[in-house]
mmCIF file of the N, C-alpha and C atoms, coordinates in Angstrom:
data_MODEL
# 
_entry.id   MODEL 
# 
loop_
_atom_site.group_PDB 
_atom_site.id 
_atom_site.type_symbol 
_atom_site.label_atom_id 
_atom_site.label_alt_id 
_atom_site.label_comp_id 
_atom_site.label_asym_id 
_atom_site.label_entity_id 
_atom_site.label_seq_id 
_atom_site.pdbx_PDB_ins_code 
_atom_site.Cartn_x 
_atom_site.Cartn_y 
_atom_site.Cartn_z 
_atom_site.occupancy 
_atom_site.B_iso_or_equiv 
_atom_site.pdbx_formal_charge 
_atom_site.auth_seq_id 
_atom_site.auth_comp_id 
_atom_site.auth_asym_id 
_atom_site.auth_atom_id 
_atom_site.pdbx_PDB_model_num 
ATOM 1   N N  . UNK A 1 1  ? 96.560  82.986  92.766  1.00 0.00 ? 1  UNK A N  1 
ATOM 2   C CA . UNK A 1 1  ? 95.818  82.284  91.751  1.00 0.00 ? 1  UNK A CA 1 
ATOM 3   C C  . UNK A 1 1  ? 94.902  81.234  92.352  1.00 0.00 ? 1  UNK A C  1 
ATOM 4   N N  . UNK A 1 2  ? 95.281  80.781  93.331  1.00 0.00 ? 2  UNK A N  1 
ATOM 5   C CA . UNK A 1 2  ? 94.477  79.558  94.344  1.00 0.00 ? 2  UNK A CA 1 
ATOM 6   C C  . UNK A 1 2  ? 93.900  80.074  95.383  1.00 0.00 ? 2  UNK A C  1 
ATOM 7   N N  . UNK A 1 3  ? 93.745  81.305  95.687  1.00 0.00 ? 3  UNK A N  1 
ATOM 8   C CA . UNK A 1 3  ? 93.594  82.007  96.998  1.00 0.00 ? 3  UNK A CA 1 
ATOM 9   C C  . UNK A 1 3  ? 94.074  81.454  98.143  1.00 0.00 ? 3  UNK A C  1 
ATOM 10  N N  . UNK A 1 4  ? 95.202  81.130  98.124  1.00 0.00 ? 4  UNK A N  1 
ATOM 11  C CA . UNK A 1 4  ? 96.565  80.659  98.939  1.00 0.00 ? 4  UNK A CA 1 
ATOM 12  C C  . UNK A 1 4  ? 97.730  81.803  99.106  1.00 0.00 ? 4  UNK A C  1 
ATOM 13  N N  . UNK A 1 5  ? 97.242  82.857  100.265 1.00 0.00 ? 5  UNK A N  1 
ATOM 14  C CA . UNK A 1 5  ? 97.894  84.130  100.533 1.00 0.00 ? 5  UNK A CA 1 
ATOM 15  C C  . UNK A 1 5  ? 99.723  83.566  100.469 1.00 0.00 ? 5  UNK A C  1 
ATOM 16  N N  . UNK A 1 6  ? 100.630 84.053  99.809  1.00 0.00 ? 6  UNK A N  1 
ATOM 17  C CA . UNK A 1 6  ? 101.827 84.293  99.791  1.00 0.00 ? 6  UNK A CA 1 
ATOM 18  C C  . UNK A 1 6  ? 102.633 85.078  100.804 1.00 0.00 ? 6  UNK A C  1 
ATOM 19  N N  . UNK A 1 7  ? 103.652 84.636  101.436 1.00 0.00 ? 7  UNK A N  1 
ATOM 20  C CA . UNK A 1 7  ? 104.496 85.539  102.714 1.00 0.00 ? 7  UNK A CA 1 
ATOM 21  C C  . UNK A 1 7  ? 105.746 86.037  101.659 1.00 0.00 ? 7  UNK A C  1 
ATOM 22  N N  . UNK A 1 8  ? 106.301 86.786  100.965 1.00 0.00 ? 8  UNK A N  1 
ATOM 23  C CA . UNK A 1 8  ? 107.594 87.457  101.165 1.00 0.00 ? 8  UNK A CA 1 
ATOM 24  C C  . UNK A 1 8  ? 108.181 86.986  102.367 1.00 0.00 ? 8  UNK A C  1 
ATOM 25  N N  . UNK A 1 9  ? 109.408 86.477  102.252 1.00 0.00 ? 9  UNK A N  1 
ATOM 26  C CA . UNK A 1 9  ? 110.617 86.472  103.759 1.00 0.00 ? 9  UNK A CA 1 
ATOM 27  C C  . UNK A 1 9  ? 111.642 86.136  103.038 1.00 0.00 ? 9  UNK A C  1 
ATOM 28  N N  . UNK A 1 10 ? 112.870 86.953  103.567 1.00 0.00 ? 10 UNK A N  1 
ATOM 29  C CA . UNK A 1 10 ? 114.268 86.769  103.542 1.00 0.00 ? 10 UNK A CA 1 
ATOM 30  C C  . UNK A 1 10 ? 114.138 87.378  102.278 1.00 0.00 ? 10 UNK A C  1 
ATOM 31  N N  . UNK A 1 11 ? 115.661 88.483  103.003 1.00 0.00 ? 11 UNK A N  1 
ATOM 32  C CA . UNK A 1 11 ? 116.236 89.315  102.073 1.00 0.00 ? 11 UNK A CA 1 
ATOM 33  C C  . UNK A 1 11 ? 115.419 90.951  102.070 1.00 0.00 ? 11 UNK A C  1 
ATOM 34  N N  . UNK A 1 12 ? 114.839 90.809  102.915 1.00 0.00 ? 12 UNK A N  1 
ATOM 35  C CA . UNK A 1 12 ? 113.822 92.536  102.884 1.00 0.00 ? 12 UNK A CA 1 
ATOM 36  C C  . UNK A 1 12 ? 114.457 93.392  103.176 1.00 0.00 ? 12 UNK A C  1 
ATOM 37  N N  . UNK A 1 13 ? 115.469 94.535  102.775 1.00 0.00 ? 13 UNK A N  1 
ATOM 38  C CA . UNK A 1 13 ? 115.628 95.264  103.440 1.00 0.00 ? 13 UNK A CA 1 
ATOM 39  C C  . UNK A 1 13 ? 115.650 96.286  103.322 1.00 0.00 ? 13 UNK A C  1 
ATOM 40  N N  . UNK A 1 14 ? 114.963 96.982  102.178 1.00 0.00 ? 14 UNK A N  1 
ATOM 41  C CA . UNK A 1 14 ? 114.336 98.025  101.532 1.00 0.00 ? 14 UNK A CA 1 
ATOM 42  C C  . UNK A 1 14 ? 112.963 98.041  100.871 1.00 0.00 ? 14 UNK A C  1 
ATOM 43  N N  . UNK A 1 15 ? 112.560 99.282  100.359 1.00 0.00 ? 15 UNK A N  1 
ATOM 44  C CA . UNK A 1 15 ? 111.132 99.406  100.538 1.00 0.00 ? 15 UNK A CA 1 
ATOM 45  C C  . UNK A 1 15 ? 111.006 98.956  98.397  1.00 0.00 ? 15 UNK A C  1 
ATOM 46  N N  . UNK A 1 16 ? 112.573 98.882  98.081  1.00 0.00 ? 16 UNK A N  1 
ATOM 47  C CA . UNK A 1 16 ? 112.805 98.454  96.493  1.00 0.00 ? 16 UNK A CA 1 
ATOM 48  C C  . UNK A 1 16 ? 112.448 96.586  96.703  1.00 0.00 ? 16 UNK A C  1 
ATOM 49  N N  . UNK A 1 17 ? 112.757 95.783  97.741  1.00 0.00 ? 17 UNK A N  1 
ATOM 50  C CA . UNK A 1 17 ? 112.447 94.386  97.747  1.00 0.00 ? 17 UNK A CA 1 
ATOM 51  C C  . UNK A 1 17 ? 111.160 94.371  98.165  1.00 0.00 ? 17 UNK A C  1 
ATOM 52  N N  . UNK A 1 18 ? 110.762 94.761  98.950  1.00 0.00 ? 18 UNK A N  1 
ATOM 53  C CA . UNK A 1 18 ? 109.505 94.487  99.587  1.00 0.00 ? 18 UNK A CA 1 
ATOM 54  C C  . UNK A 1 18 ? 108.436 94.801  98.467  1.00 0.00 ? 18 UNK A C  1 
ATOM 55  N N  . UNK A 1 19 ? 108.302 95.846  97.609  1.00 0.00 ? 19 UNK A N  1 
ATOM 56  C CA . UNK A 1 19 ? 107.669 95.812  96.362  1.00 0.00 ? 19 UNK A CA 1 
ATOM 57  C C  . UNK A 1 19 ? 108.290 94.697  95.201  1.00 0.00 ? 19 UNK A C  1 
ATOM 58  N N  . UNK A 1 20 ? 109.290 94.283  95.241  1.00 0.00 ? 20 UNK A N  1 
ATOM 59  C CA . UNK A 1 20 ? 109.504 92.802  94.180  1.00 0.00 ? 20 UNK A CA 1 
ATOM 60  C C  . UNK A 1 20 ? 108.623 91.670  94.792  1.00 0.00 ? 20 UNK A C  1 
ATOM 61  N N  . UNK A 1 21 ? 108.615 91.667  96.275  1.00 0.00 ? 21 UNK A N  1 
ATOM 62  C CA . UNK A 1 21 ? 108.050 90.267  96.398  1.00 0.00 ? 21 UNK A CA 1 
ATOM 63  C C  . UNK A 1 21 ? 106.720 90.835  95.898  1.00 0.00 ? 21 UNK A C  1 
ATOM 64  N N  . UNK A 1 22 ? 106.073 91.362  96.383  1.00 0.00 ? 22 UNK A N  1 
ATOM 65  C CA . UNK A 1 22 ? 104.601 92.068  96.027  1.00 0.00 ? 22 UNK A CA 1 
ATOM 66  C C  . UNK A 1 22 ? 104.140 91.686  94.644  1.00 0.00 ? 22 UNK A C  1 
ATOM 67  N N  . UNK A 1 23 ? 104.901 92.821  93.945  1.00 0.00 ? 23 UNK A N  1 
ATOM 68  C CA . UNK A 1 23 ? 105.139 92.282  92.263  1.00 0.00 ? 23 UNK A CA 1 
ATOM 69  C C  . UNK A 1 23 ? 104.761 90.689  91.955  1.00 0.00 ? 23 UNK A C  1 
ATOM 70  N N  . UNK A 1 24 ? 105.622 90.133  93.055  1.00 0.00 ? 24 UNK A N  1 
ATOM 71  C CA . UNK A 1 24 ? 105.562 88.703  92.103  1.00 0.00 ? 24 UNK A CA 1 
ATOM 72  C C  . UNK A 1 24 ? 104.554 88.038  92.727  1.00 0.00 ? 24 UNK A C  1 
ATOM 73  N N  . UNK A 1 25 ? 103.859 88.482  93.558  1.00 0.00 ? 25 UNK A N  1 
ATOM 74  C CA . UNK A 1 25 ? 102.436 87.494  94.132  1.00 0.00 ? 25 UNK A CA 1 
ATOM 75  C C  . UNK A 1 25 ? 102.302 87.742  95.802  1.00 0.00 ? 25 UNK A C  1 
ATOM 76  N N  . UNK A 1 26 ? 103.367 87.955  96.498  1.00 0.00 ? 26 UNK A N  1 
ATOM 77  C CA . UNK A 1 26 ? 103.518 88.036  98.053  1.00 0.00 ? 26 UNK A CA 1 
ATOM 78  C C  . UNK A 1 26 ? 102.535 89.396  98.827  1.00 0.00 ? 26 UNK A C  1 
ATOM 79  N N  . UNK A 1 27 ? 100.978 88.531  99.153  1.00 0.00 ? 27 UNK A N  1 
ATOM 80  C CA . UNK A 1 27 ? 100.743 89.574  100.193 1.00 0.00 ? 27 UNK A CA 1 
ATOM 81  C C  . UNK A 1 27 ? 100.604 90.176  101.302 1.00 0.00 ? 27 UNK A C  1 
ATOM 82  N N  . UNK A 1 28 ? 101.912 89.945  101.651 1.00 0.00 ? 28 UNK A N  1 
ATOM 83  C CA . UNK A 1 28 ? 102.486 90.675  102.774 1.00 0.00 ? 28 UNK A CA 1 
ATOM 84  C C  . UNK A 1 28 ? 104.042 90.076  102.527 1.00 0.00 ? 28 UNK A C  1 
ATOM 85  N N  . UNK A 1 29 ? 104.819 90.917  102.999 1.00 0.00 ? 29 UNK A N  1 
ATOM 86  C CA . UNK A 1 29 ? 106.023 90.751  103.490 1.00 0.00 ? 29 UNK A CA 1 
ATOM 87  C C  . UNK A 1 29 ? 106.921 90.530  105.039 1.00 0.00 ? 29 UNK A C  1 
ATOM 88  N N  . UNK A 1 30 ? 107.518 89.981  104.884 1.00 0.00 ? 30 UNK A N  1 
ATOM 89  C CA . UNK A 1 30 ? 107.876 89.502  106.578 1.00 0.00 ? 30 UNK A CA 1 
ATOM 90  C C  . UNK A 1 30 ? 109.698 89.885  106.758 1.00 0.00 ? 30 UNK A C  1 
ATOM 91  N N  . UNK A 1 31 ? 110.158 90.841  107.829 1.00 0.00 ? 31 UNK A N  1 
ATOM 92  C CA . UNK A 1 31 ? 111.057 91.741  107.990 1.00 0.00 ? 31 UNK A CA 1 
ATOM 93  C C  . UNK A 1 31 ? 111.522 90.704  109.303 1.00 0.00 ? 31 UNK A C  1 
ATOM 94  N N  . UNK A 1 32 ? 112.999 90.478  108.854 1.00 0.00 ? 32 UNK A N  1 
ATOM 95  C CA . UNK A 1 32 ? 113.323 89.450  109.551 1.00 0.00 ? 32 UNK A CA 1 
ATOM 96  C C  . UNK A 1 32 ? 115.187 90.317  110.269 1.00 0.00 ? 32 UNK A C  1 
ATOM 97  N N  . UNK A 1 33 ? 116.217 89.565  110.182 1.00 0.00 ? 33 UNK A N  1 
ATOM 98  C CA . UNK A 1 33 ? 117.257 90.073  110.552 1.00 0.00 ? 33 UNK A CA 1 
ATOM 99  C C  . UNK A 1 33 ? 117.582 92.122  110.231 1.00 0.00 ? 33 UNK A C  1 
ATOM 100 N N  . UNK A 1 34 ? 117.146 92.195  109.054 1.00 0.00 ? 34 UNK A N  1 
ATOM 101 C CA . UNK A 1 34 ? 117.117 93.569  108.911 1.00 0.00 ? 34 UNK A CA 1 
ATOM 102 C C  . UNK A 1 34 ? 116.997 94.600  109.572 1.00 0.00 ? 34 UNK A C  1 
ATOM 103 N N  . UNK A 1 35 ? 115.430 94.040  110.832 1.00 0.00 ? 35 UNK A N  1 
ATOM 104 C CA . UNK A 1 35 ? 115.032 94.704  112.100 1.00 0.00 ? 35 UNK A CA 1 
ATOM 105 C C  . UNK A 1 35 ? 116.067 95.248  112.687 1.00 0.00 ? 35 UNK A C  1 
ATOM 106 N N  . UNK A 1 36 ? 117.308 93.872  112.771 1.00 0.00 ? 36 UNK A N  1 
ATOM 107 C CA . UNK A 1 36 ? 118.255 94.443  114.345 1.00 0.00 ? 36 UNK A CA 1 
ATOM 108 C C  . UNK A 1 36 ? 119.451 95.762  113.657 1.00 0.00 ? 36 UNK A C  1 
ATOM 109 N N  . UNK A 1 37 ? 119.382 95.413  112.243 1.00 0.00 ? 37 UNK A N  1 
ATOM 110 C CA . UNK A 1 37 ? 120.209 97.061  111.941 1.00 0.00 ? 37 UNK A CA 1 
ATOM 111 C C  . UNK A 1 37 ? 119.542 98.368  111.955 1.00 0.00 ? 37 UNK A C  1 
ATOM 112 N N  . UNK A 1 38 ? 118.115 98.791  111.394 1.00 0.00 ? 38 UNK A N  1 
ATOM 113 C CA . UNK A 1 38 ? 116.909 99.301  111.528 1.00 0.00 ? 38 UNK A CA 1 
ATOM 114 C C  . UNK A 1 38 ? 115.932 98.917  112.255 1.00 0.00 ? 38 UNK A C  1 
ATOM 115 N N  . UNK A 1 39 ? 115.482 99.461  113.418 1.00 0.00 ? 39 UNK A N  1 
ATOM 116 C CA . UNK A 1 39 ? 113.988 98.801  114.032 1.00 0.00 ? 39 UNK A CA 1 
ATOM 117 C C  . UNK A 1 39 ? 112.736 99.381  113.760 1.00 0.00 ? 39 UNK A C  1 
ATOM 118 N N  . UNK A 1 40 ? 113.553 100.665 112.698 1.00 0.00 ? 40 UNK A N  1 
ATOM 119 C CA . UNK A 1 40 ? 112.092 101.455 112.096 1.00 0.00 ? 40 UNK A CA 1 
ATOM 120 C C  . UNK A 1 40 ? 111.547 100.754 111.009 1.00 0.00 ? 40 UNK A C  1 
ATOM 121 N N  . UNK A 1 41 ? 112.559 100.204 110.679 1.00 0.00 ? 41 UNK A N  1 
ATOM 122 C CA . UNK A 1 41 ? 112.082 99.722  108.895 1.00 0.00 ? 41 UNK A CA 1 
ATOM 123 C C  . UNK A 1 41 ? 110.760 99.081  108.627 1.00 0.00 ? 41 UNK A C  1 
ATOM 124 N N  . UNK A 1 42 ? 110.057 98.708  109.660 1.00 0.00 ? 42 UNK A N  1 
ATOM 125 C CA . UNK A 1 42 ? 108.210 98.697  108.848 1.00 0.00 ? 42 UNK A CA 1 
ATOM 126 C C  . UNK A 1 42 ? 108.028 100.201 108.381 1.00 0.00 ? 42 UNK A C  1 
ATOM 127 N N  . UNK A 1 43 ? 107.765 101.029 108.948 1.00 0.00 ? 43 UNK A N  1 
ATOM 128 C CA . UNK A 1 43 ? 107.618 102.230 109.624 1.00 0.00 ? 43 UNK A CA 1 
ATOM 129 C C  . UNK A 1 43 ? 108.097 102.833 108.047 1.00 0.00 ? 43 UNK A C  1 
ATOM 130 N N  . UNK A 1 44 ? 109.525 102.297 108.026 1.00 0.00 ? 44 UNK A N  1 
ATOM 131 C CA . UNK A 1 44 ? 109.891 103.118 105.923 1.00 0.00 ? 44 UNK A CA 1 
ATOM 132 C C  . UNK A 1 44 ? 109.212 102.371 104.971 1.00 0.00 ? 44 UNK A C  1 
ATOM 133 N N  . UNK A 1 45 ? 109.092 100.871 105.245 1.00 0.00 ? 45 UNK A N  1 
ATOM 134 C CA . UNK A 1 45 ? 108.761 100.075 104.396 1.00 0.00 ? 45 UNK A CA 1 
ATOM 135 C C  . UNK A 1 45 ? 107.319 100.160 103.923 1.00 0.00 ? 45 UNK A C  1 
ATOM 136 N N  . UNK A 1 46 ? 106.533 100.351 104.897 1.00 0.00 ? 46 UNK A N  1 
ATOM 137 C CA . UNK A 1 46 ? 104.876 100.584 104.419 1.00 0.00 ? 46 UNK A CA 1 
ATOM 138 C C  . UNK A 1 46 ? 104.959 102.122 104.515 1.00 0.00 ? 46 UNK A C  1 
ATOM 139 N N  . UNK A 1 47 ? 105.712 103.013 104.255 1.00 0.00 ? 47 UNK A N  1 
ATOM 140 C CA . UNK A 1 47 ? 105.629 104.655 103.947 1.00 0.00 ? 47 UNK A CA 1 
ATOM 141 C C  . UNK A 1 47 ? 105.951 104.213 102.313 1.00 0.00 ? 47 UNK A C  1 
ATOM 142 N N  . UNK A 1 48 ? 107.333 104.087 101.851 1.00 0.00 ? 48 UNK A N  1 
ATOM 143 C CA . UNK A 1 48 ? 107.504 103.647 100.534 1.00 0.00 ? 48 UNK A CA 1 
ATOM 144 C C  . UNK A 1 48 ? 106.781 102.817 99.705  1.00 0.00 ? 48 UNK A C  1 
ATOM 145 N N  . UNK A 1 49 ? 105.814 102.027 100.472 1.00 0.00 ? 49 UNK A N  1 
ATOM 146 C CA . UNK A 1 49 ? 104.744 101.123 99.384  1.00 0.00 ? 49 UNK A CA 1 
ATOM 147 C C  . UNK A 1 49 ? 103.814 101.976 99.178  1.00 0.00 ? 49 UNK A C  1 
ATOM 148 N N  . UNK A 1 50 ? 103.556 102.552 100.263 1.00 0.00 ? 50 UNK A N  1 
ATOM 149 C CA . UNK A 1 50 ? 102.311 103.600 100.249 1.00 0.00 ? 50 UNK A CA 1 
ATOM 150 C C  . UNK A 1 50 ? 102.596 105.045 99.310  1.00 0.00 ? 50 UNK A C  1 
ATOM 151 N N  . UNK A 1 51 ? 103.513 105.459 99.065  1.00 0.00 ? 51 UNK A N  1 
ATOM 152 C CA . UNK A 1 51 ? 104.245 106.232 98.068  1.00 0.00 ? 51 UNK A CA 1 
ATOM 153 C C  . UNK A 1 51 ? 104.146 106.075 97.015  1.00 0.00 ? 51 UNK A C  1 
ATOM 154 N N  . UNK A 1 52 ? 104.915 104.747 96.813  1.00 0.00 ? 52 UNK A N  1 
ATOM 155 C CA . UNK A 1 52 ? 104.551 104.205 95.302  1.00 0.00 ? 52 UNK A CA 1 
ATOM 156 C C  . UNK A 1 52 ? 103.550 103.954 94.545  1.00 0.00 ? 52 UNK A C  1 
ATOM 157 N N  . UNK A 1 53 ? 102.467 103.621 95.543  1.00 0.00 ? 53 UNK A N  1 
ATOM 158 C CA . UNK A 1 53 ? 101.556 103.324 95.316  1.00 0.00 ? 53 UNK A CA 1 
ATOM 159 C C  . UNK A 1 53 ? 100.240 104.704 94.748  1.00 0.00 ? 53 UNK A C  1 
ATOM 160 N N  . UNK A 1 54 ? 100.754 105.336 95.734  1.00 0.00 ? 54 UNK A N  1 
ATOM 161 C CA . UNK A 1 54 ? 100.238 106.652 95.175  1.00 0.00 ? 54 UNK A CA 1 
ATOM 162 C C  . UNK A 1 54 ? 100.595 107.497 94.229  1.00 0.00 ? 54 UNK A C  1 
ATOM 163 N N  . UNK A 1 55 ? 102.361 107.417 93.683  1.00 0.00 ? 55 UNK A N  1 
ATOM 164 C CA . UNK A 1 55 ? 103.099 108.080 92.364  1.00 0.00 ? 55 UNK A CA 1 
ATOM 165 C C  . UNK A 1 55 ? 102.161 107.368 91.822  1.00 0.00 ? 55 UNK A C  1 
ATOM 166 N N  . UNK A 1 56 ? 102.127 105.949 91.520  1.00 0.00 ? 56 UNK A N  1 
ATOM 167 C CA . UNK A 1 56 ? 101.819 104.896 90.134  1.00 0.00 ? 56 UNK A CA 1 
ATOM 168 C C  . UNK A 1 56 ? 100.329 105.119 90.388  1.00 0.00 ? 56 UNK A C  1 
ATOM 169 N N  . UNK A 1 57 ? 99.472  105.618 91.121  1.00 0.00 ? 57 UNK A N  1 
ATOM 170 C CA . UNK A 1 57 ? 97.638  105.871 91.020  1.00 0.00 ? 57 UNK A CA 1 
ATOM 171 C C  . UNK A 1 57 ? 97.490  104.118 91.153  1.00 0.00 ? 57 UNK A C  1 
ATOM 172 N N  . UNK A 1 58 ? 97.990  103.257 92.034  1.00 0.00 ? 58 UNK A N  1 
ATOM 173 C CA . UNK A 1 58 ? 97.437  101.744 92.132  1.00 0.00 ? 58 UNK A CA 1 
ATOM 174 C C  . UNK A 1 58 ? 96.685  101.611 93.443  1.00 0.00 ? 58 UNK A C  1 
ATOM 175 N N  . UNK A 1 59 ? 96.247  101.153 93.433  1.00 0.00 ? 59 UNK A N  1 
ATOM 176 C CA . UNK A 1 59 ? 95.535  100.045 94.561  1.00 0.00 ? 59 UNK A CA 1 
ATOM 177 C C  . UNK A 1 59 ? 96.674  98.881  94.803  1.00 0.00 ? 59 UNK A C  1 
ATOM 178 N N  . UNK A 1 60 ? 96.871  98.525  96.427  1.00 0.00 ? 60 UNK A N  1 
ATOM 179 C CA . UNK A 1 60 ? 97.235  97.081  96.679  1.00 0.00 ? 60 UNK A CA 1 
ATOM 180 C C  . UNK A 1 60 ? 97.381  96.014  96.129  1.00 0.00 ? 60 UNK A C  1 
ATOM 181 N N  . UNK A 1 61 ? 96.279  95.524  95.900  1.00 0.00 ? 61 UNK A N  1 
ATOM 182 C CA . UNK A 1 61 ? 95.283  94.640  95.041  1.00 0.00 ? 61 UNK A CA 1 
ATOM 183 C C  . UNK A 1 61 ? 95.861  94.811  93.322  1.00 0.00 ? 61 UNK A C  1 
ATOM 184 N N  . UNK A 1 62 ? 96.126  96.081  93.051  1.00 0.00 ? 62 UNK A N  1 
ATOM 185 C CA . UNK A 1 62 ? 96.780  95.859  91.646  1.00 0.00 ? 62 UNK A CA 1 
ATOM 186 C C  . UNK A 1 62 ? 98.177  95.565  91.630  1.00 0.00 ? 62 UNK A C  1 
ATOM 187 N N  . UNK A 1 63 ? 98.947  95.503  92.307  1.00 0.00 ? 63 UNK A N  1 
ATOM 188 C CA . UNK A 1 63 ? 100.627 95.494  92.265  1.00 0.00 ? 63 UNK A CA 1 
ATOM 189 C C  . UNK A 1 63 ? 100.875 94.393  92.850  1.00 0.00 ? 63 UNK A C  1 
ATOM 190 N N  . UNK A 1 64 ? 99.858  93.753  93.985  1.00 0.00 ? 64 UNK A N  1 
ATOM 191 C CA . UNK A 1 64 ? 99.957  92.197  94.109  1.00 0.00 ? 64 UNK A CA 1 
ATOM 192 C C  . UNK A 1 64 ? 100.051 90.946  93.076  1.00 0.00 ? 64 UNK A C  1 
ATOM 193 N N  . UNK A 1 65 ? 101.203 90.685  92.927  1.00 0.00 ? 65 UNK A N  1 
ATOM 194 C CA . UNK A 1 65 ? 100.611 89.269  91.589  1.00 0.00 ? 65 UNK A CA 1 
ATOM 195 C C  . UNK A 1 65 ? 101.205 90.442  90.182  1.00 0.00 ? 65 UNK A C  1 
ATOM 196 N N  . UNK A 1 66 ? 101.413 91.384  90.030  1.00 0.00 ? 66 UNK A N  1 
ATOM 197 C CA . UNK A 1 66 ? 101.098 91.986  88.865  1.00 0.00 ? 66 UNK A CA 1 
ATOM 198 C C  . UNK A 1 66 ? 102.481 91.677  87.532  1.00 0.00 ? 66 UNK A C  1 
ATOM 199 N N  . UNK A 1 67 ? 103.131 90.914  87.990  1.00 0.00 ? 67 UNK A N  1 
ATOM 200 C CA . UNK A 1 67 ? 104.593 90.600  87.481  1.00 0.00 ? 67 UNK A CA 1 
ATOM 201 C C  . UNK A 1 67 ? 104.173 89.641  86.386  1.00 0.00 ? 67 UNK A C  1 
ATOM 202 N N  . UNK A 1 68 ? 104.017 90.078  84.585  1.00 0.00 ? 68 UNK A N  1 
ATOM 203 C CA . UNK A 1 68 ? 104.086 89.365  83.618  1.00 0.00 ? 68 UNK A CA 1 
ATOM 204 C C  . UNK A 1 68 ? 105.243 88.831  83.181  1.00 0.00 ? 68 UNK A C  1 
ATOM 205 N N  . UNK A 1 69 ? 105.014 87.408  82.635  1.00 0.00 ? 69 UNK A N  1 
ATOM 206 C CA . UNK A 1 69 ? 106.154 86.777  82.402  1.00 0.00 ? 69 UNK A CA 1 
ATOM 207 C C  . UNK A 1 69 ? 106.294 86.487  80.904  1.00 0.00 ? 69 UNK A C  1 
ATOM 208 N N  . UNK A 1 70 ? 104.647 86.890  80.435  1.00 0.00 ? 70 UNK A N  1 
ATOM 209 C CA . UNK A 1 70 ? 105.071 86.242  78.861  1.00 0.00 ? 70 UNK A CA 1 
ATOM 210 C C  . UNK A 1 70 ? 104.900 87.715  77.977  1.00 0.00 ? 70 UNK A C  1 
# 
């Protein structure tokens, strides 16, 4: 809303969180302890955004921020 880019961190460890932070304004997400159980998990994580993104016909830019509250 301020053009003050948002980080997602803590708690990522599926490609189901990494689209909540998104949802709620975060653009980009940041993959922290998760790494040392998975070291692929960017690798699933931007395959599954990119998935979704293509089931739902969105753009980036639309699923960023896109979380209504009222």
């Amino acid at each position: 809303k301020h053009g003050v880019p948002m980080i997602g961190q803590g708690g990522i460890p599926t490609v189901e969180d990494a689209l909540e932070f998104m949802i709620a304004g975060a653009t980009t997400v940041g993959l922290g302890t998760a790494l040392f159980y998975d070291p692929l998990l960017c690798r699933k994580i931007n395959a599954g955004v990119a998935d979704y993104l293509e089931t739902h016909k969105l753009r980036i830019t639309e699923l960023v921020g896109s979380l209504r509250t009222d």
